[in-house]
C-alpha positions as CSV (number, residue, x, y, z in Angstrom):
1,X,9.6,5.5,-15.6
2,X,12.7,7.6,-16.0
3,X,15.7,8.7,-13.2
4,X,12.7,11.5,-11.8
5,X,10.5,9.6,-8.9
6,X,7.6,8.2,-10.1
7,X,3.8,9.1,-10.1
8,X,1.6,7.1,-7.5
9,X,-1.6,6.6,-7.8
10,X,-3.2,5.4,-4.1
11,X,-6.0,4.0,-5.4
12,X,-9.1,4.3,-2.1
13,X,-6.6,6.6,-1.2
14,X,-9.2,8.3,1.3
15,X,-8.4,5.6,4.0
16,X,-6.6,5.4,6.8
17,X,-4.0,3.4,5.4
18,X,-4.5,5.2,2.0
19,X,-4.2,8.5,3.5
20,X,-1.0,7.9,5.6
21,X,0.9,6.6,3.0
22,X,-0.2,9.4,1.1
23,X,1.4,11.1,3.9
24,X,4.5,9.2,3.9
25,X,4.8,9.5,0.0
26,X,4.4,13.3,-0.5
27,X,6.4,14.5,2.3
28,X,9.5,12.3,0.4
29,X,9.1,14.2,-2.9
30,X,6.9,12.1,-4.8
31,X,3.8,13.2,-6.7
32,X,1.0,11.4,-5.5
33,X,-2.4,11.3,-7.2
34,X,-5.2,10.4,-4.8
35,X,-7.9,8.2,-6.1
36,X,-11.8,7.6,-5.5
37,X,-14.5,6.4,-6.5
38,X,-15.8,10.1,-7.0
39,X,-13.1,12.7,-7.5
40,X,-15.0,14.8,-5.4
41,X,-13.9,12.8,-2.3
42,X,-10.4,12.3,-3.4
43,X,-10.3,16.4,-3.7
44,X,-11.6,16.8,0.0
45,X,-8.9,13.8,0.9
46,X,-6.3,16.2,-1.0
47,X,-7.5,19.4,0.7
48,X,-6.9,17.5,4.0
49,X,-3.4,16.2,3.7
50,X,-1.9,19.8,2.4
51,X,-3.4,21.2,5.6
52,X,-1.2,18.4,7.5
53,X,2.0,18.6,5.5
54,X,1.5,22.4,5.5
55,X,1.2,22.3,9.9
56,X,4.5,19.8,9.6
57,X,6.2,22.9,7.3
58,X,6.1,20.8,4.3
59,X,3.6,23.3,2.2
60,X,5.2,22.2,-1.8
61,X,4.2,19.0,-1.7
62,X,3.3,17.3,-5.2
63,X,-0.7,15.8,-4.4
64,X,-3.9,15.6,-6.5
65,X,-7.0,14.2,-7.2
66,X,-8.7,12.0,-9.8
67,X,-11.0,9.3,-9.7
68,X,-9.5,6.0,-9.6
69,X,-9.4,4.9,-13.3
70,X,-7.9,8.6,-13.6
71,X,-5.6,7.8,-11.4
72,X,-4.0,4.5,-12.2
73,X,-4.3,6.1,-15.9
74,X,-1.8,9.1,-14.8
75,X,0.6,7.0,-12.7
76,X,3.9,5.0,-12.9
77,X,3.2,3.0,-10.1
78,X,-0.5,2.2,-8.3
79,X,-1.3,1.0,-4.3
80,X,-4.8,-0.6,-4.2
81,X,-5.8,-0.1,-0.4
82,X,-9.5,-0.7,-0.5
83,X,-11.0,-3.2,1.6
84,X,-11.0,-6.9,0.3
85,X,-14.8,-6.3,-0.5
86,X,-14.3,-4.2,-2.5
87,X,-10.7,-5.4,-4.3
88,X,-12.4,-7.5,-7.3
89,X,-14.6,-4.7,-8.2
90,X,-12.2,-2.0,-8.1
91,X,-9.5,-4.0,-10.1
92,X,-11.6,-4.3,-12.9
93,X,-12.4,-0.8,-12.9
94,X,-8.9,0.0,-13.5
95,X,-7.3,-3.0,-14.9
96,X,-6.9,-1.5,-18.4
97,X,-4.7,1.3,-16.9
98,X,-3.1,-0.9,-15.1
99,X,-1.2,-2.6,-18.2
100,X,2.9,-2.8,-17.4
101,X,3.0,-0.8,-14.5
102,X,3.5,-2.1,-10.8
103,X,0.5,-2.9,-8.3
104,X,0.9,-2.5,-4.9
105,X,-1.9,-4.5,-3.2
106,X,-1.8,-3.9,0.5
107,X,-5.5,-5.7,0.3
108,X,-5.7,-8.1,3.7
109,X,-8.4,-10.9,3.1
110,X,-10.3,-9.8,6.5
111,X,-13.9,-11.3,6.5
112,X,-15.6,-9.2,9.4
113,X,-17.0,-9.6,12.1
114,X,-14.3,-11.9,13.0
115,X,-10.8,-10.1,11.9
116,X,-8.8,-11.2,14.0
117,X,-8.8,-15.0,12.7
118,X,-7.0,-15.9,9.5
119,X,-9.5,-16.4,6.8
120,X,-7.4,-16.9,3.6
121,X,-9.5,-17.1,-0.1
122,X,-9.1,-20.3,-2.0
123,X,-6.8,-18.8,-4.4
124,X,-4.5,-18.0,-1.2
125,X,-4.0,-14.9,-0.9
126,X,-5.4,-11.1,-2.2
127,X,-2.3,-10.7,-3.7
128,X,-2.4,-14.0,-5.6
129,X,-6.4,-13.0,-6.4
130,X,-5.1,-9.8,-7.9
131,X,-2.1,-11.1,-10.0
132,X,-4.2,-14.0,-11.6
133,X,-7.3,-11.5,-12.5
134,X,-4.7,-8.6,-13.7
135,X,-2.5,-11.6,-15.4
136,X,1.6,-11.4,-16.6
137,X,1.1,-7.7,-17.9
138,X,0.6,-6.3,-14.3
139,X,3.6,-7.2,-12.3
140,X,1.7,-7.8,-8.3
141,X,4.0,-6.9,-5.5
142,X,2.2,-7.3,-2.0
143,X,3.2,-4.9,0.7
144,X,2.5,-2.8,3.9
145,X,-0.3,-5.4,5.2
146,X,1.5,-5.2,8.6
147,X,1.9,-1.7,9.3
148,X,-0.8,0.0,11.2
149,X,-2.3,3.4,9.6
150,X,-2.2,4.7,12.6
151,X,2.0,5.2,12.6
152,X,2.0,6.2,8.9
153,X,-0.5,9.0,9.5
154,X,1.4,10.5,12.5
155,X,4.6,11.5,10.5
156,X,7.3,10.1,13.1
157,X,9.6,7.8,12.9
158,X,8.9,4.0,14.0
159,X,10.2,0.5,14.5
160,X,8.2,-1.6,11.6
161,X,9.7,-3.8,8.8
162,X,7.2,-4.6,5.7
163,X,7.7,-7.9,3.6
164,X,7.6,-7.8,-0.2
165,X,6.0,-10.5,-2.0
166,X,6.2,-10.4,-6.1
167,X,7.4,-12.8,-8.7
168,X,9.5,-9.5,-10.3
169,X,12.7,-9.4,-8.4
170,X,12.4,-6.1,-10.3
171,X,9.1,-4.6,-9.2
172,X,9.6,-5.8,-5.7
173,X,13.1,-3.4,-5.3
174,X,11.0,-0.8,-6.8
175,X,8.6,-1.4,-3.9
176,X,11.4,-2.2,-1.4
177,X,12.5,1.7,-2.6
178,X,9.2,3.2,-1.9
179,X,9.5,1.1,1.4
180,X,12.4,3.1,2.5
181,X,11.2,6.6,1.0
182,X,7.9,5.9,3.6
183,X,10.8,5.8,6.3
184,X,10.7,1.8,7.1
185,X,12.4,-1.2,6.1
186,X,11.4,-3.1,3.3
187,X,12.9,-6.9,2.8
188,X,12.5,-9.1,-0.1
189,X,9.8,-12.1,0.9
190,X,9.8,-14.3,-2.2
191,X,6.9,-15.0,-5.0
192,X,3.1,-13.1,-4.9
193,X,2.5,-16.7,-3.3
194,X,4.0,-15.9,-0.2
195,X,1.8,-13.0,0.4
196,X,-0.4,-15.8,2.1
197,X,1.7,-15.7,4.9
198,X,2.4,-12.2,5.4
199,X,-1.1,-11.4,5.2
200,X,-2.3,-13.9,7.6
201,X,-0.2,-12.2,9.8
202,X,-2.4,-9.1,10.2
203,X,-5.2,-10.9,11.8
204,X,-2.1,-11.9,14.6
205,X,-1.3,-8.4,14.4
206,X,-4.8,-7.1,15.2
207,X,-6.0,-9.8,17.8
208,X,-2.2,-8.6,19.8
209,X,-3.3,-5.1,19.4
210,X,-6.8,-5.7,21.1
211,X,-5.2,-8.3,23.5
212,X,-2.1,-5.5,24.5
213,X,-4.1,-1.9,23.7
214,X,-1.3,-1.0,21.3
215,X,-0.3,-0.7,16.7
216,X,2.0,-3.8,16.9
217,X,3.7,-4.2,14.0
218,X,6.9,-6.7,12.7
219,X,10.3,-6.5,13.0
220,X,13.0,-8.6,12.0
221,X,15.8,-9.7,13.3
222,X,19.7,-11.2,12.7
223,X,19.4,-8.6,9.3
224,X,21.8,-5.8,9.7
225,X,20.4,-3.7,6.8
226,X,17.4,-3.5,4.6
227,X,20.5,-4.0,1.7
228,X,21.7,-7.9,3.7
């Protein structure tokens, strides 16, 4: 990576939460590379989001498409947002363009029908499952599991704070950067084991959003700045 922004790769980039921080990401100056399984489906995602950007006035935005291999291939920095099916599977189909870059992995360990109970994986988190399959040459940094897709898609400005989990102090400001170029906060939260916590808290998160008919997310408090 060099003093220009980086490259990211969203890799099942044509989700919800994919596709908003896809959003978030382009409209900040970054090129973003979509990724798919087929890159036929990333190109329709693609078509899509300049549409948007181009209705919010924002018609030079960097965006393209690729299928995910291609992508992680062509980027400085990957986000995995595929569902935690499908998070084994799609990290080995891009794990060998994955070698010293940053992974984001916003995968929650949901286990439907019942998401809104904590079912944490043995090894204790999808962030912990991803660094121990990608091993020491992939630096893991967990983020965005609390945010609701719904507030990145819309474009405006809203009250959320994400927690970073990585064992790279390094990697996790990166991510705390990209954070803060999405419009939130981002706060250091300790190792790629702590990512147990944080994403436990989603299933909180959605059974409050059922419960109160709302896109709660976190915020905290007695911090001044992102910077404290």
């Amino acid at each position: 990576m060099t003093d220009k922004l980086p490259t990211i790769a969203i890799i099942g980039g044509t989700g919800d939460l994919g596709t908003g921080l896809a959003r978030r990401w382009a409209q900040a100056g970054y090129n973003v590379i979509i990724g798919s399984r087929t890159a036929d489906k990333a190109e329709e995602a693609v078509v899509a989001l300049r549409a948007v950007m181009a209705e919010r006035g924002c018609k030079a935005v960097s965006v393209h498409a690729a299928d995910n291999p291609t992508a992680a291939r062509e980027a400085d920095v990957v986000a995995l947002t595929v569902p935690f099916a499908h998070q084994h599977a799609t990290l080995e189909s891009i794990r060998d363009a994955l070698a010293g870059k940053i992974l984001i992995d916003v995968t929650v360990p949901l286990v439907p029908p019942k998401v809104a109970r904590v079912q944490l994986p043995p090894e204790g988190s999808a962030g912990q499952i991803a660094q121990n399959l990608l091993g020491e040459s992939v630096r893991v940094v967990s983020a965005f599991q609390n945010v609701a897709a719904e507030h990145l898609k819309d474009g405006h400005g809203f009250d959320c704070d994400v927690l970073v989990c990585g064992d790279s102090k390094e990697a996790r400001q990166t991510v705390i950067g990209l954070v803060e170029a999405a419009g939130l906060r981002g706060f250091h939260a300790g190792s790629i084991a702590n990512a147990a916590a944080v994403e436990a808290l989603t299933s909180a998160l959605i059974f409050i959003n059922k419960q109160y008919g709302c896109h709660a997310g976190i915020r905290l408090t007695g911090i001044a700045a992102a910077g404290a």
